[in-house]
VEXGU-909168 format. One line per 2 residues: for each residue x, y, z of C-alpha. Coordinates in Angstrom, 3 decimals. Layout:
N
X,Y,Z ~ ...
# end
This chain:
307
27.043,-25.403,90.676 ~ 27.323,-28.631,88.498
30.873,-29.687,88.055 ~ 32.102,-32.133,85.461
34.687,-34.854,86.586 ~ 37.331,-36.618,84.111
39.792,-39.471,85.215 ~ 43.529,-38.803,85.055
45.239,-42.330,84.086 ~ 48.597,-42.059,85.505
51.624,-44.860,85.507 ~ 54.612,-45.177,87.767
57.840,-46.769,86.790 ~ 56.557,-50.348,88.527
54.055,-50.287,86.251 ~ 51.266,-49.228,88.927
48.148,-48.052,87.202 ~ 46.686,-44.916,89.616
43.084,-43.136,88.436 ~ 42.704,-40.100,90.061
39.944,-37.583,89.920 ~ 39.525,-33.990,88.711
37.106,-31.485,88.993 ~ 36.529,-28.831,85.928
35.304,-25.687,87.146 ~ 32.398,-24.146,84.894
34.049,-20.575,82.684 ~ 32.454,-17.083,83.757
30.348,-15.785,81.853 ~ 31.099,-14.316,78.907
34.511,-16.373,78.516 ~ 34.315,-18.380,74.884
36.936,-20.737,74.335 ~ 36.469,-20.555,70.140
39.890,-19.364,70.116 ~ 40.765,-22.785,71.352
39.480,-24.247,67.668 ~ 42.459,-23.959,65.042
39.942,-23.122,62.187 ~ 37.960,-20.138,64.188
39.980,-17.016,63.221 ~ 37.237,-14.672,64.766
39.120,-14.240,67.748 ~ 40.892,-11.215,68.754
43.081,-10.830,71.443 ~ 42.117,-8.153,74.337
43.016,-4.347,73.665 ~ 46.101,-3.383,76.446
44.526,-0.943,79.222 ~ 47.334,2.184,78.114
48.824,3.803,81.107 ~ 47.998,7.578,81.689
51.486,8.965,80.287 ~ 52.332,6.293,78.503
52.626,6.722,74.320 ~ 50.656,5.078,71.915
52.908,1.840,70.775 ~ 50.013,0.630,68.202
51.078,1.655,64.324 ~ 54.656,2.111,64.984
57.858,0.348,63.764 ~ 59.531,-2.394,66.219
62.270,-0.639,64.942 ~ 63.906,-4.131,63.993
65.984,-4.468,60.926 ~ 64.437,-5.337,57.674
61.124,-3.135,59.163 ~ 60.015,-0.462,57.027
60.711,3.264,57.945 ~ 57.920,5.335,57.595
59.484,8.907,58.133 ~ 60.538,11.461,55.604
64.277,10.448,53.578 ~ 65.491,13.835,53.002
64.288,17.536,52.837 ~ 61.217,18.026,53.526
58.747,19.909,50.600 ~ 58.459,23.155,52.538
62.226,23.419,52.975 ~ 62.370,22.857,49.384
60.042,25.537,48.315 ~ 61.051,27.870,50.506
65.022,27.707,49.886 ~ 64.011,28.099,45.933
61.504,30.996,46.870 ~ 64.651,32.542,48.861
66.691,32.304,45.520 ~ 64.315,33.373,42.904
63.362,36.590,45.305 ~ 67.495,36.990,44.799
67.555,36.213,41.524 ~ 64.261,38.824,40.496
65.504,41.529,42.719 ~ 69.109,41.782,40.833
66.621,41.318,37.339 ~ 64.299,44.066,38.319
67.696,46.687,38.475 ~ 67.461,46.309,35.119
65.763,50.118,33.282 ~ 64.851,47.893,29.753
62.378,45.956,32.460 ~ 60.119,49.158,33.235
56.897,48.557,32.568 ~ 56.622,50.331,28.355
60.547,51.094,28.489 ~ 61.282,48.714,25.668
58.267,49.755,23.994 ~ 59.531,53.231,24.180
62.992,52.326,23.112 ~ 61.560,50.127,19.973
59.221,53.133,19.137 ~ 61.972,55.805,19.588
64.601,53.653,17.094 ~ 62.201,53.088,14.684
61.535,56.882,14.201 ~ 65.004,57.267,13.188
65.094,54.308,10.823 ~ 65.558,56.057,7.146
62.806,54.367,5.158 ~ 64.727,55.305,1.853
68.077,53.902,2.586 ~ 66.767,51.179,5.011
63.349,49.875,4.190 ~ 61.385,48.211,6.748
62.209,46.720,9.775 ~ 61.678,43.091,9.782
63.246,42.333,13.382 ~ 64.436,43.457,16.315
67.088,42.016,19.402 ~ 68.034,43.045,22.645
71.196,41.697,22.960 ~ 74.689,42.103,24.812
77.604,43.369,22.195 ~ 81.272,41.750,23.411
83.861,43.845,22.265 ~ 87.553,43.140,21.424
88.212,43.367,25.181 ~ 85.528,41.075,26.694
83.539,44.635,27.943 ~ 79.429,43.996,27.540
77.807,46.307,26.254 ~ 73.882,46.790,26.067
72.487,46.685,22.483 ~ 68.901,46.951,20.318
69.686,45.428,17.286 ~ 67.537,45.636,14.095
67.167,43.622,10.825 ~ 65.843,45.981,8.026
65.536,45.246,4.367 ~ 69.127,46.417,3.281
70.636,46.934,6.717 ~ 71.841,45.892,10.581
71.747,48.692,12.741 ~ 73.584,48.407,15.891
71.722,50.820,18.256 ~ 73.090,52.200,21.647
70.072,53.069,23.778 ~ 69.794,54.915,27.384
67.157,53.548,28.929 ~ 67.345,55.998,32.008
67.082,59.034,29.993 ~ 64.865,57.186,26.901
67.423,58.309,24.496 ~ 69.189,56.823,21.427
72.706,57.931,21.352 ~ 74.086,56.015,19.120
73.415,53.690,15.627 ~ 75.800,52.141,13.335
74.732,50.996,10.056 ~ 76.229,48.221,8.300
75.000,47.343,4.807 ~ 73.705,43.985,4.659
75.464,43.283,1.461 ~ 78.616,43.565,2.962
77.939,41.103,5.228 ~ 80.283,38.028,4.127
80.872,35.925,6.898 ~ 78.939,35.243,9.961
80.133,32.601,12.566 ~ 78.596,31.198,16.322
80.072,28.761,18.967 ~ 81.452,29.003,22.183
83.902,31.915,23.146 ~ 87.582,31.200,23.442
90.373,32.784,24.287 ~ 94.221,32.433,23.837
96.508,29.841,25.630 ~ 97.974,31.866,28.655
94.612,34.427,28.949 ~ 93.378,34.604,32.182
89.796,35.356,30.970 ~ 86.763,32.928,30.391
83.464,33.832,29.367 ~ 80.421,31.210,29.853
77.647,30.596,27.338 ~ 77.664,30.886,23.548
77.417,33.861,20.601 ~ 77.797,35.059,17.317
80.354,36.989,14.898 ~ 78.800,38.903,12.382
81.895,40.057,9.780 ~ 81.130,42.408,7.259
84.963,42.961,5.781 ~ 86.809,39.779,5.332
89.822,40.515,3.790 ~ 90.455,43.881,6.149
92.340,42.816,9.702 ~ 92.087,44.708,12.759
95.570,46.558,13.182 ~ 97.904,46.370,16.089
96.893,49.640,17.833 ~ 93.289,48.614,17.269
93.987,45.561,18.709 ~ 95.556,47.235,22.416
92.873,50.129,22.178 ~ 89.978,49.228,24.444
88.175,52.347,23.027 ~ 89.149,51.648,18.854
85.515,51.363,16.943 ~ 87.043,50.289,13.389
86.804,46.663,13.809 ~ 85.391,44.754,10.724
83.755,42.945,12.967 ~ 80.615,42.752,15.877
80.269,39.641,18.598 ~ 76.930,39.405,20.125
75.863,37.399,23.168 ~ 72.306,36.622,25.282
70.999,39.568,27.486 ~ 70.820,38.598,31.193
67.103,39.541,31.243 ~ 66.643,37.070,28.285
64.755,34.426,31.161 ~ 62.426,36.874,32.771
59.134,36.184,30.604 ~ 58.352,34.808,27.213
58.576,38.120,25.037 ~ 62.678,39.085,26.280
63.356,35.158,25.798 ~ 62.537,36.136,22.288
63.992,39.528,22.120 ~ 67.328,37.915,23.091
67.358,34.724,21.128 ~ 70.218,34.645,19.128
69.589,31.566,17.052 ~ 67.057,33.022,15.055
69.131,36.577,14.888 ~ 71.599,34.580,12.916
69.230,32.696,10.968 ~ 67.164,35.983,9.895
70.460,37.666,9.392 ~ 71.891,34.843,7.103
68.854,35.126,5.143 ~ 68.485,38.810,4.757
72.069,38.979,3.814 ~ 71.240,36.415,1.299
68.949,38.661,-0.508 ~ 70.419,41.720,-0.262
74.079,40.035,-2.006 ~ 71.225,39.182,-4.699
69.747,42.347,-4.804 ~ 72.569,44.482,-4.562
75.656,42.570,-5.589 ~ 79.012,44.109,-4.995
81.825,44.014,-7.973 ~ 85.142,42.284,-7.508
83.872,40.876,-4.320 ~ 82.193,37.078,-3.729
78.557,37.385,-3.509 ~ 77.283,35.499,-0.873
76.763,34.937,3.482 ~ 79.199,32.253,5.247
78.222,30.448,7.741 ~ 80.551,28.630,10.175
79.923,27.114,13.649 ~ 83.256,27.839,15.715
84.678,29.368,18.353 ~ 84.660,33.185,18.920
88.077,34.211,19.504 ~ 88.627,37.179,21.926
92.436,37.700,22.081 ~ 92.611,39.468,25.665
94.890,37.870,27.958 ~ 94.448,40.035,31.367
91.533,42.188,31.376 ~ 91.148,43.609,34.255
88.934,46.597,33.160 ~ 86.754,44.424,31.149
86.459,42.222,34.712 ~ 85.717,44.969,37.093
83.165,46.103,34.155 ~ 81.048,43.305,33.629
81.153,42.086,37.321 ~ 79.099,45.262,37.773
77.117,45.599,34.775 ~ 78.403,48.329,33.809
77.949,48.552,30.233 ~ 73.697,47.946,30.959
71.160,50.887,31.861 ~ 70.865,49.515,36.168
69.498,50.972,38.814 ~ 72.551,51.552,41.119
71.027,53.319,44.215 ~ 72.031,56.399,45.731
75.884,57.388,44.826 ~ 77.094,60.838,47.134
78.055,62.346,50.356
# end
């Protein structure tokens, strides 16, 4: 084997000038020394043998500060999805108690009421509501309401037994006043109510007496409060059966026409329209909390009841 040899030109302190000789040993094979050259980046460093057992270092963080964290911040999708598929399977299963969600009940109901709609006295319907009535008590009751050409019928409907038991007319004409906001309630009540309504008043100048007032059962108020169904967000057609903006704005102008059409003397022609709170002037209400806790005033499926 050839062998190279260089001179190593060392000095000692008394400025003695020694050459010695070294020997450079030819590289194996296969050994490149291009890594030695600053400007040859073609060089990679050898791959580490990995011990059996051992886990893969290669890809992840030194775990050093300012290094970049690769792993999930947070809740993961799934446990997203599945604690919202856990609360709309809630949510549907208390909707579905509901009788007006039957597959052709409301059909039925809307088919029965119109039957009994006088075409003489009433003309034609032009639109119906299912909303929730609020009485003077803060009790919810269940309600079809209907728009016709010279009246708003108030309509209480079973849906268990597909029956209408009960409609109260009110001549659109005598509709004066009609008001929506937020529901109040007086200073030392301990009652609240969430969401908003509407007032429809069809005899301004007559007040509710004092018996009527602290009767839960009185039915002479000059007055109706309506508020959204809890079925109104189960599909597109009961979002629009319980929209109560455009109940007061088909009411106002129904009302309009029929104080044009059929104008009462001594009395001011005409619909107002105020946006205010809805008074209910209940201070304890205990029935009316026990009652609409449990939907009691709606047509629900409450399971088997007996001994």
């Amino acid at each position: 084997m050839n062998q190279d040899r260089i001179v190593v030109i060392t000095m000692s302190e008394d400025k003695t000038v020694t050459l010695k000789p070294v020997d450079l040993v030819e590289p194996e094979p296969g050994f490149s020394s291009s890594h030695l050259d600053p400007a040859d980046t073609s060089y990679q460093p050898p791959a580490l043998d990995k011990t059996p057992g051992q886990p893969d270092l290669q890809g992840q963080d030194s775990g050093h500060p300012g290094t970049e964290e690769k792993g999930p911040v947070g809740p993961t999708p799934d446990a997203v999805a599945q604690g919202n598929r856990w609360t709309s399977t809630l949510d549907q299963f208390k909707l579905k108690r509901f009788f007006v969600l039957r597959p052709g009940t409301m059909d039925q109901a809307l088919g029965d009421i119109k039957a009994l709609v006088n075409q003489d006295e009433d003309g034609d319907v032009h639109g119906v509501w299912l909303m929730a009535e609020v009485d003077h008590w803060n009790n919810e009751r269940e309600r079809v309401v209907l728009i016709t050409d010279s009246s708003l019928l108030i309509c209480k409907y079973d849906f268990v037994m597909l029956n209408c038991e009960h409609i109260q007319r009110i001549p659109l004409n005598f509709v004066d006043r009609i008001t929506h906001g937020n529901f109040s309630f007086p200073q030392r009540s301990l009652l609240t109510r969430e969401g908003e309504g509407v007032r429809v008043f069809w005899d301004r100048l007559r007040e509710p007496s004092f018996l009527s007032k602290w009767n839960p059962f009185t039915t002479d108020y000059p007055f109706s409060t309506f508020t959204y169904h809890p079925v109104r967000n189960i599909d597109h057609r009961f979002t629009a059966l319980c929209e109560i903006q455009s109940f007061r704005e088909q009411l106002t102008e129904a009302a309009q026409k029929a104080h044009l059409k059929q104008p009462i003397p001594g009395k001011a022609n005409g619909v107002l329209v105020l946006n205010q709170p809805l008074l209910i002037e209940s201070y304890v209400g205990l029935m009316s909390f026990i009652g609409n806790q449990n939907k009691l005033g709606y047509c629900l499926a409450r399971g088997n009841i007996g001994f």
